[in-house]
N, C-alpha and C positions, 0 to 999 in steps of 0.2 A: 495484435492490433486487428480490428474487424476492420473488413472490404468494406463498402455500402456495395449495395448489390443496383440492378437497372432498376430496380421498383423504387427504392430511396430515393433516387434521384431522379427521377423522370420529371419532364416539365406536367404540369397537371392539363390533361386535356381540355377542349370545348365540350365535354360531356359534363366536366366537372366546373364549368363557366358560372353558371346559374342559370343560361338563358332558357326560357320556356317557352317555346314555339308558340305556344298557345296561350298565351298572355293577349293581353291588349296592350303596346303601349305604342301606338301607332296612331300619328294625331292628324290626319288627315280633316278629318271631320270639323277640326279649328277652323281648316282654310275659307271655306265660303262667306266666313261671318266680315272677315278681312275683304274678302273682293268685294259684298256688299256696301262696304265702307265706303272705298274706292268707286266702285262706280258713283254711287251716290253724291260724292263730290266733285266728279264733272259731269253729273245732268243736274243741278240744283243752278239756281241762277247767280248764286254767290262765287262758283263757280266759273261761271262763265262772265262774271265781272273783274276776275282775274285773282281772285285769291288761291286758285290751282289752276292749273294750266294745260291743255289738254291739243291733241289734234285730231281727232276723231270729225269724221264726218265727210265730204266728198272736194273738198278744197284740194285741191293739190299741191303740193311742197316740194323743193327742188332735194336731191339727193344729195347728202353727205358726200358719199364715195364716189358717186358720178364725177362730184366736183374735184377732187382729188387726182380725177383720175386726169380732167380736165388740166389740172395741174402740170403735170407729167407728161401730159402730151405737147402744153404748150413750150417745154422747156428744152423736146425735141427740136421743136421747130427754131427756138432762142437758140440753141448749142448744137448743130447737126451735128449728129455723130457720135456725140458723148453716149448720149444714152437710148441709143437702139442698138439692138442682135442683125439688123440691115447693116450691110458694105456699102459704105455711100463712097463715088467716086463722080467725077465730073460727067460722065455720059448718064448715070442715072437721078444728079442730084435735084433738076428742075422736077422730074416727074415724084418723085420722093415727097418733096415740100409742096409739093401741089397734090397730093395725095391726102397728107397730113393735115395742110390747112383746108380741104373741105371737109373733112370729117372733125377737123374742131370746129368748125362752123356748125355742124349740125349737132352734135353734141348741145355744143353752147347754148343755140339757139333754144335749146327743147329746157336748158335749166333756166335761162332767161327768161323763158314767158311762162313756167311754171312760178318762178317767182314774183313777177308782175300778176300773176292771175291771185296768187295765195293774196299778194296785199290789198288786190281791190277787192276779193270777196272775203276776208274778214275784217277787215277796215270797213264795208258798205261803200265802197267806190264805184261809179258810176263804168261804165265799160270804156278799156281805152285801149282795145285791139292790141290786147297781147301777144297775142301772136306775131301781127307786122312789128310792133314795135320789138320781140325776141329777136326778129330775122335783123332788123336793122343795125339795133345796139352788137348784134353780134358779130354782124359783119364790120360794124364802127371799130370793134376792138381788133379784129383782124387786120383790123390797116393799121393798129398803131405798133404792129410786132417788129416791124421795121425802126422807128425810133427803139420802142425800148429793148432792142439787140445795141442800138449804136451805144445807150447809155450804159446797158452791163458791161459795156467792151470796156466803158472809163471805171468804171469799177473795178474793172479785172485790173487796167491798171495802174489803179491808185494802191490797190491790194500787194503787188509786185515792188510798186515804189514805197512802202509804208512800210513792208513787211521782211525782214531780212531773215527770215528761217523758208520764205520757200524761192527760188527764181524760175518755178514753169507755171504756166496759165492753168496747164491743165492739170494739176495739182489743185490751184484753187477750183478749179469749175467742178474738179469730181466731190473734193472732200471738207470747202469752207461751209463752215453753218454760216459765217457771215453771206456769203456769197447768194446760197439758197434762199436764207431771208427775206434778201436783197431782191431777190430773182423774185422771188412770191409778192412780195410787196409791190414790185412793180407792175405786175400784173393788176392784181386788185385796186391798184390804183387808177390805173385807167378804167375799168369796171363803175368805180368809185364815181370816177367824174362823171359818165356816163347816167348815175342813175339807177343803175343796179342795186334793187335791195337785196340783203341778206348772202348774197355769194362771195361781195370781198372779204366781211370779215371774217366768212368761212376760212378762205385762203388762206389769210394773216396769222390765223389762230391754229391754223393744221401747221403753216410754218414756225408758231411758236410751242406748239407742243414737241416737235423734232429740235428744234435748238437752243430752245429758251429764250429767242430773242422775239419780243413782242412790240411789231410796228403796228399802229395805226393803218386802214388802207387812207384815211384821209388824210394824211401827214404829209406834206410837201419837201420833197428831198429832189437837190440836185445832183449832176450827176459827177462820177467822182466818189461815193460812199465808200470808205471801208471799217468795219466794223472786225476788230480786231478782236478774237476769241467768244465774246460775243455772250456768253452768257448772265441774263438779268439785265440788258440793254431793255428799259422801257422808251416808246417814240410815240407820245401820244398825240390824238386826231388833229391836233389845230399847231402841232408843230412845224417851223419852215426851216428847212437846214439850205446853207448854201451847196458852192462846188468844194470839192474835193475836201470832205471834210471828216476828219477821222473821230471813230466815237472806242474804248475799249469795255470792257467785261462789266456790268454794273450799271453803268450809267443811266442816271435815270432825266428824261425830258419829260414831267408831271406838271401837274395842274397846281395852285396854290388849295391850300384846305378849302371844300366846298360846301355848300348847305343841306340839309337833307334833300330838300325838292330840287335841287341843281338838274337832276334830271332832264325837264321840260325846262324851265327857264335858259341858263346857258348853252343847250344847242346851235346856237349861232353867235356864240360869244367865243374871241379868241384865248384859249384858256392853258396854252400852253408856249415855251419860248422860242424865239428865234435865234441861230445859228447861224451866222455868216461866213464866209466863203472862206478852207485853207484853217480852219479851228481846228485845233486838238484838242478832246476831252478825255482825262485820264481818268483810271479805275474808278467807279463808287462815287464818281460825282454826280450831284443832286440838283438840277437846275431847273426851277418851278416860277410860273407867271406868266400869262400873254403879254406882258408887256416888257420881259424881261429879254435884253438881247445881247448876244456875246458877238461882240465885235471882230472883223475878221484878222485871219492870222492872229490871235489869242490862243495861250496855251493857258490851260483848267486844270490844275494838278486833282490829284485821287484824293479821294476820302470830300473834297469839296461842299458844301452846300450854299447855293447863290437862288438868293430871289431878287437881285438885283442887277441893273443893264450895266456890262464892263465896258469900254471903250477898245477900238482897234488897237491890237499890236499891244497889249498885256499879256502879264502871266498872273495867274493868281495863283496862291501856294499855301500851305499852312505853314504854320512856322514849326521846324522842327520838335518833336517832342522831346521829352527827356526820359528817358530809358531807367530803370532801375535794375537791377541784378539783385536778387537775394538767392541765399543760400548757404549751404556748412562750408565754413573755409578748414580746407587741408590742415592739417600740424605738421608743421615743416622742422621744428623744434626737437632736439634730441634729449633723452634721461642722462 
């Protein structure tokens, strides 16, 4: 029996590739004709009446990441302690949070009237001293970090009494996505009232890209929220939930089917339902209509969908389904 010897078998080099150094297949020379494209349709005027979209030009816009970071610092200030590499103790904690809250002030301040500037000068708004009104609205938000620490606290626990797999706080503070939702939303909510364009729903949408759960900042929630595993929870803009009100995984607070131009027209139409105080909403339920209201203390079993207003002290259920089983049955029968 013949050996193969190293030559039979050798894997075949990059000599024996095909490639030709000197070849042309290098398509560089394509790209230009593509940028020309591109530019061309944000300086053409169709362009600039919104059929592509562009920001180009000396307008200033508030920073994604700033904002973010804005996030994370305000959440120091909500949670001391949690989440800083500082040892906070009672002799350094006034100077700490007095540290902290001017430099979210300044921060703020500088994405607040950059966003106030972008809407007057590409709207064509008249000047309305962006700048004072940054320092203002941002100090306005600074003073409401006091309420909403008191409201997270009823969150923390509503979470504690709702929830039987955890009994420490700081278990929820470090590790609930409902919690952080929770926490984000309430921030941009007050932003929201304020008048702030463009930064809460920043917020909202950073906090639903991490958990999946996507609130509205204009959504009106009281306090008491615990939102139970939480993912595909929708809360939309003209929703009003009461106190202590539990929503779980799914749940969606939607609008009834809209028009194409809904856009403009319904902006100031209530287009989503009410939630009264001590509700329970189970899995996957579907509750759509401003004028739709669940009465409080009502339990909304899973899989649900209402566009209709329930009355206080209900349960709504589906009625059990009927299960079928197929398959090979066993021979239990002997020859």
């Amino acid at each position: 029996m013949s050996i193969p010897n190293d030559k039979q078998t050798a894997t075949p080099t990059c000599d024996s590739c095909g490639h030709n150094p000197g070849s042309n297949i290098c398509q560089h020379d394509q790209i230009p004709a593509v940028v020309k494209q591109l530019v061309a349709l944000w300086q053409t005027k169709s362009g600039q009446s919104g059929n592509c979209f562009d920001h180009i030009g000396p307008v200033p816009i508030p920073s994604h990441q700033a904002i973010i970071d804005i996030i994370y610092q305000a959440r120091q200030l909500l949670f001391p302690g949690y989440f800083t590499q500082t040892k906070l103790h009672a002799s350094n904690l006034e100077y700490y949070i007095g540290q902290e809250a001017t430099e979210l002030y300044e921060r703020l301040t500088e994405q607040i009237t950059m966003a106030i500037r972008h809407d007057c000068r590409r709207t064509n708004l008249p000047c309305t001293n962006c700048e004072g009104r940054g320092h203002l609205l941002a100090l306005a938000f600074i003073k409401t970090l006091p309420q909403i620490t008191e409201t997270l606290a009823a969150d923390i626990r509503a979470t504690l009494t709702g929830d039987p797999a955890t009994n420490s706080a700081d278990e929820v503070i470090f590790s609930y996505p409902g919690l952080l939702a929770t926490s984000i939303y309430r921030m941009a909510h007050e932003l929201f009232l304020l008048g702030v364009p463009t930064i809460p729903r920043i917020m909202t949408e950073h906090a639903h890209s991490l958990t999946g759960i996507d609130i509205h900042p204009g959504a009106t929630i009281g306090p008491g929220l615990f939102i139970d595993h939480g993912t595909g929870v929708v809360i939309g803009e003209t929703s009003i939930i009461g106190v202590n009100v539990r929503l779980y995984q799914g749940v969606t607070l939607g609008a009834l089917s809209l028009p194409r131009d809904a856009g403009a027209k319904l902006q100031q139409v209530k287009r989503h339902p009410t939630i009264e105080d001590e509700v329970i909403i189970y899995a996957n339920a579907i509750i759509l209509g401003g004028e739709t209201v669940i009465g409080r203390r009502s339990i909304i079993g899973g899989n649900i969908w209402l566009t209709e207003s329930v009355p206080p002290d209900t349960r709504v259920m589906l009625k059990r389904p009927e299960l079928i089983f197929s398959g090979k049955k066993e021979k239990t029968g002997r020859k």
